[in-house]
The first five atom37 places (N, CA, C, CB, O) and aatype in JSON, in Angstrom:
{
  "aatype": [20, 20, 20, 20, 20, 20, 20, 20, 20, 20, 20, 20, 20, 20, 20, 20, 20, 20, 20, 20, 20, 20, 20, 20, 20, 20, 20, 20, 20, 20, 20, 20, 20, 20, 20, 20, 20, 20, 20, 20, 20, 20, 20, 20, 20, 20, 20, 20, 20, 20, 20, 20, 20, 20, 20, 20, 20, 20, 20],
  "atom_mask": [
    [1, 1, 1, 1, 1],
    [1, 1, 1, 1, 1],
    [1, 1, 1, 1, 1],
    [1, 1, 1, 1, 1],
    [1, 1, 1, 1, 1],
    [1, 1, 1, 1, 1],
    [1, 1, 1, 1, 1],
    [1, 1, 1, 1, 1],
    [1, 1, 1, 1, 1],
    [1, 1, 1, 1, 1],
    [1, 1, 1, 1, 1],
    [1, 1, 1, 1, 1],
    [1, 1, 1, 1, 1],
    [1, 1, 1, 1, 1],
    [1, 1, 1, 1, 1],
    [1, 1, 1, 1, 1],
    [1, 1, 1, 1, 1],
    [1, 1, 1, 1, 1],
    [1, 1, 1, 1, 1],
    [1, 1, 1, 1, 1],
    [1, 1, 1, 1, 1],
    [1, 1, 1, 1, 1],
    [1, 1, 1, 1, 1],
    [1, 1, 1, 1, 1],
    [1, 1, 1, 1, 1],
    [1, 1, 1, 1, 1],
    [1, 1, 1, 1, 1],
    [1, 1, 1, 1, 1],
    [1, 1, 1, 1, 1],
    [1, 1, 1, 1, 1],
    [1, 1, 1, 1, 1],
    [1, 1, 1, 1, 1],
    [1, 1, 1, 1, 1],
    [1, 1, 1, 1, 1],
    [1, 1, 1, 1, 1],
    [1, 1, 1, 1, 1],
    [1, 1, 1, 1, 1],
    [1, 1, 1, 1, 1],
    [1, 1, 1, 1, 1],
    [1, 1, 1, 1, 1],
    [1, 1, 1, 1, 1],
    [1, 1, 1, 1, 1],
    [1, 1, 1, 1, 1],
    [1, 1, 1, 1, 1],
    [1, 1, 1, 1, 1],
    [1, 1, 1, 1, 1],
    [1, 1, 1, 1, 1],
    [1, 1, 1, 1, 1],
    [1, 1, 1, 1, 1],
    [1, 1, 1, 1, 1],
    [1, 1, 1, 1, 1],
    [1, 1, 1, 1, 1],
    [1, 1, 1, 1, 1],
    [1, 1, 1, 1, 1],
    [1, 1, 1, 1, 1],
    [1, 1, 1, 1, 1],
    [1, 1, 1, 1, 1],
    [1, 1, 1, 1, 1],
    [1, 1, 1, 1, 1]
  ],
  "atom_positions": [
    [[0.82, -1.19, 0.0], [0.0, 0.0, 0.0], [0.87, 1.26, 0.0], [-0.93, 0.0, 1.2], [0.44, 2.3, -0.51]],
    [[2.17, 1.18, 0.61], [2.72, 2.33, 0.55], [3.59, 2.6, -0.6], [3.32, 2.5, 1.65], [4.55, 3.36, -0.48]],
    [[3.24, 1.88, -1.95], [4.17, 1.73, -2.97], [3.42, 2.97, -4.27], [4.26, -0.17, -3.47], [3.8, 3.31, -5.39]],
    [[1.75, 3.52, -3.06], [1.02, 4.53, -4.51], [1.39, 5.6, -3.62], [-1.03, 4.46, -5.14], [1.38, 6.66, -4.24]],
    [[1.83, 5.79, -2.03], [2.93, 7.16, -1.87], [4.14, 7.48, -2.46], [3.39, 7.27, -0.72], [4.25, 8.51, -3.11]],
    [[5.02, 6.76, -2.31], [6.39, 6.98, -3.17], [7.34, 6.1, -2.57], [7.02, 8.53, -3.17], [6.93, 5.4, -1.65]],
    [[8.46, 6.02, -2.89], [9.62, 5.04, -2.88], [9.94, 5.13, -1.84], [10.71, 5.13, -3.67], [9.98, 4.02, -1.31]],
    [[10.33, 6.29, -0.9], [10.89, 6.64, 0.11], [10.02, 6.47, 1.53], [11.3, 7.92, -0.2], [10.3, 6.55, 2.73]],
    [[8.96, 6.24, 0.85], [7.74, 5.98, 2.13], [7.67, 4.36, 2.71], [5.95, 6.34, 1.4], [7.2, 3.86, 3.73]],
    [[8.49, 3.73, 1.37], [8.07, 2.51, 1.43], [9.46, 2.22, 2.46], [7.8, 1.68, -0.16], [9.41, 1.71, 3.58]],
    [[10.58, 2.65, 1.81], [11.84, 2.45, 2.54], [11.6, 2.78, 4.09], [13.02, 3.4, 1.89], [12.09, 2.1, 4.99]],
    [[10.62, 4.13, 4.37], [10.45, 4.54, 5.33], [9.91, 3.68, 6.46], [9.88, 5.43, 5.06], [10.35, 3.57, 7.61]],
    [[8.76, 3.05, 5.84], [7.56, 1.76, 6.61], [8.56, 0.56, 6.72], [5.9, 1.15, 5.39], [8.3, 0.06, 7.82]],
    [[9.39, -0.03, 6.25], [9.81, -0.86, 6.28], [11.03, -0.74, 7.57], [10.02, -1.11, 4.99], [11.04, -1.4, 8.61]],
    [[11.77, 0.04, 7.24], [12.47, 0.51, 8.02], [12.02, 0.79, 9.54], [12.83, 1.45, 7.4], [12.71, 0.25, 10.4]],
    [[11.0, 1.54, 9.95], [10.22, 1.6, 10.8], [9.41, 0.42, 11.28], [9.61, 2.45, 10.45], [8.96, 0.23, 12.41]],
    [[9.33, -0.29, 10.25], [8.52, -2.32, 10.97], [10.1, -2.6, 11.77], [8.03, -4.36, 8.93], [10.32, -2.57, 12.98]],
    [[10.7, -2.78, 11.08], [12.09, -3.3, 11.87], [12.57, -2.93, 13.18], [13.2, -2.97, 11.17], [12.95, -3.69, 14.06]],
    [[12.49, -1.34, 13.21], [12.78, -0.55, 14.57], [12.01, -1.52, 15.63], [12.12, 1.22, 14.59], [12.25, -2.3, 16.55]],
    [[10.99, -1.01, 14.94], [9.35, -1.15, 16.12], [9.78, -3.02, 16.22], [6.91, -0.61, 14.91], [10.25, -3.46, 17.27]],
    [[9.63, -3.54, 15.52], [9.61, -5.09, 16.01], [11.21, -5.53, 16.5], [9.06, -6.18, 14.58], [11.37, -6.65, 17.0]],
    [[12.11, -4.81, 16.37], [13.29, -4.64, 17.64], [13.27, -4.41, 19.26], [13.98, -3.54, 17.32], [13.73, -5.0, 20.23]],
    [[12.28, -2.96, 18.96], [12.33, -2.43, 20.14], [11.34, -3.84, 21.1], [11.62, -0.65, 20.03], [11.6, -4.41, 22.16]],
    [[10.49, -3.96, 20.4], [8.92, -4.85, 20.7], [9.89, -6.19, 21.47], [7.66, -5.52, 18.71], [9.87, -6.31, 22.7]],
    [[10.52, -6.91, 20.82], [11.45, -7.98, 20.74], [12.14, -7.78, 22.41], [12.65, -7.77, 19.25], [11.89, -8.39, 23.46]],
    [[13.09, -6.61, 22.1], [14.26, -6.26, 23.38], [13.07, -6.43, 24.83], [15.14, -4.1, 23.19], [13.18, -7.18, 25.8]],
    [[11.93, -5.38, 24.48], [11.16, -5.71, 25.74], [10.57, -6.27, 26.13], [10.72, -5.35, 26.1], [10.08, -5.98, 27.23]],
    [[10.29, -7.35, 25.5], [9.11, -8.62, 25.78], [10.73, -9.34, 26.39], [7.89, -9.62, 23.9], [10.61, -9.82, 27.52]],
    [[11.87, -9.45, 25.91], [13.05, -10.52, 26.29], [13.03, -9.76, 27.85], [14.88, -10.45, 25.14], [12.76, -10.36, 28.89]],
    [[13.42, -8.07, 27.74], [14.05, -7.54, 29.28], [12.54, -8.11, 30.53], [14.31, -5.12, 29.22], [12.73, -8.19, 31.74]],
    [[11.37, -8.39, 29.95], [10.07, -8.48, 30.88], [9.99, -10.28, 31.25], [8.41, -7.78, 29.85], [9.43, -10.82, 32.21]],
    [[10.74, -10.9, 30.18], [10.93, -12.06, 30.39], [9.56, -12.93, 30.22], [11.55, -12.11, 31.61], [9.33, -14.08, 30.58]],
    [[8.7, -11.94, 29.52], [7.76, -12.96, 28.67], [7.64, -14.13, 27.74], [7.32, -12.45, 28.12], [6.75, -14.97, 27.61]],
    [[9.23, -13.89, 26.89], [9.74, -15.12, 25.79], [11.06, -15.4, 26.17], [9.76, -14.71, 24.1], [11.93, -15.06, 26.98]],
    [[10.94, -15.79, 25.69], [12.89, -16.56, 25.45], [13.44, -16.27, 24.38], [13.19, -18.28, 25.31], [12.7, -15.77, 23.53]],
    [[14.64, -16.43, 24.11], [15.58, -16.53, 22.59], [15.11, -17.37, 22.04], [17.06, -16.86, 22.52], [15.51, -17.33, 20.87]],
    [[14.27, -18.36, 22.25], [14.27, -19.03, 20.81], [12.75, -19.42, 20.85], [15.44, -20.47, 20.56], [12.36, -20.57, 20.63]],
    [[11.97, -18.39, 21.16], [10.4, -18.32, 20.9], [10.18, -17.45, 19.5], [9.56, -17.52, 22.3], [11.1, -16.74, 19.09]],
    [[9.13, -17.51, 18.92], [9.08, -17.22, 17.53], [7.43, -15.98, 18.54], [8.78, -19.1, 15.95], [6.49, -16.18, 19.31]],
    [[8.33, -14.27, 17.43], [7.3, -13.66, 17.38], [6.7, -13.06, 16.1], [7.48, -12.89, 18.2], [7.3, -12.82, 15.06]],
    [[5.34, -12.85, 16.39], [4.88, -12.35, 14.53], [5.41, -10.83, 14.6], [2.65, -12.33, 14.0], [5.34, -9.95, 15.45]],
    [[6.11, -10.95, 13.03], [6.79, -9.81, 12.89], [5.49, -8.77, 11.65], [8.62, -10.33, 12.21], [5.7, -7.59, 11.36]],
    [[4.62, -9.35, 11.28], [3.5, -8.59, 10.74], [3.04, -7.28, 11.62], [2.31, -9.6, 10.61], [3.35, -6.11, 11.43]],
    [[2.08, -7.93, 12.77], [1.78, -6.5, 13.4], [3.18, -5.53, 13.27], [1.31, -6.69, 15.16], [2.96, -4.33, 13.37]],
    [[4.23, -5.84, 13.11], [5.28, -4.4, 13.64], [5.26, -3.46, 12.09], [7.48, -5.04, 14.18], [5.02, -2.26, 11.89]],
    [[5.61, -4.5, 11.2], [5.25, -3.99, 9.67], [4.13, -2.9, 9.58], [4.71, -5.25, 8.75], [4.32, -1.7, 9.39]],
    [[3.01, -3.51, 9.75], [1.64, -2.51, 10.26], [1.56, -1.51, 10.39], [1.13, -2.56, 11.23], [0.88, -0.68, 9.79]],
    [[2.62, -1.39, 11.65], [2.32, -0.23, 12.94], [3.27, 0.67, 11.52], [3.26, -0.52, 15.23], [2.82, 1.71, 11.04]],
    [[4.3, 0.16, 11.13], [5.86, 0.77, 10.55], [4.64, 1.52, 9.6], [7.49, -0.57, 9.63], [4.13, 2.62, 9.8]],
    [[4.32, 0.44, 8.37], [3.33, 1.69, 7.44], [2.34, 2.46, 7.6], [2.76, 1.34, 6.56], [1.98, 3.34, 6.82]],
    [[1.73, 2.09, 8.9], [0.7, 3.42, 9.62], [1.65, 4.5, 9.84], [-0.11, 3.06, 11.29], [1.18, 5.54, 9.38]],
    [[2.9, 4.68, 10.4], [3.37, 5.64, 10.94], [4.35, 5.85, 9.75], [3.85, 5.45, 12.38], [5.29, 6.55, 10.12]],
    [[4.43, 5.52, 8.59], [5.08, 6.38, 7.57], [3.77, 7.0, 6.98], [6.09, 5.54, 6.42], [3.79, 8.22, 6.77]],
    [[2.56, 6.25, 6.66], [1.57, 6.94, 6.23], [1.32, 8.34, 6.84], [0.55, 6.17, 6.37], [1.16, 9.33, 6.12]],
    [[1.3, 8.39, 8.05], [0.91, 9.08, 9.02], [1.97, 10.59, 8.78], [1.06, 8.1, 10.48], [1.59, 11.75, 8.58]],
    [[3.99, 9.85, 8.92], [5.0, 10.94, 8.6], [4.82, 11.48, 7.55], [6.23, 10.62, 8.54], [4.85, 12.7, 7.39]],
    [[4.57, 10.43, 6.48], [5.1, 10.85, 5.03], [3.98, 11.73, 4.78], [5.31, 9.58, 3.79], [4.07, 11.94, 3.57]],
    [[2.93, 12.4, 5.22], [2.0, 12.86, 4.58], [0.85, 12.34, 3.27], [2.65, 13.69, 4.35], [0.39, 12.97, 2.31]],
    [[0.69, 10.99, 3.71], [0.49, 9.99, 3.07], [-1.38, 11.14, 1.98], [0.33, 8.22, 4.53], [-2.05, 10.56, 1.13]]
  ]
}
């Protein structure tokens, strides 16, 4: 969806899924909800990433 804003939006969302499902990752490990070798869905973070380039980019 973010490919009929422009190129840089897309780099933007993507880039931003990664942050967000890092940060998401580090604190579910520091709260000790999962472990290292539990599997989390990395979709919702994608999501959140192209809502909030939609949202920056002036979508």
């Amino acid at each position: 969806a973010l490919g009929w804003l422009s190129w840089p939006s897309v780099v933007f969302g993507m880039f931003a899924g990664m942050v967000l499902g890092g940060v998401g990752a580090f604190a579910l490990l520091a709260a000790r909800r999962v472990g290292w070798h539990d599997h989390l869905a990395y979709g919702p973070f994608l999501l959140a990433g192209a809502l909030l380039a939609v949202l920056v980019g002036g979508g």
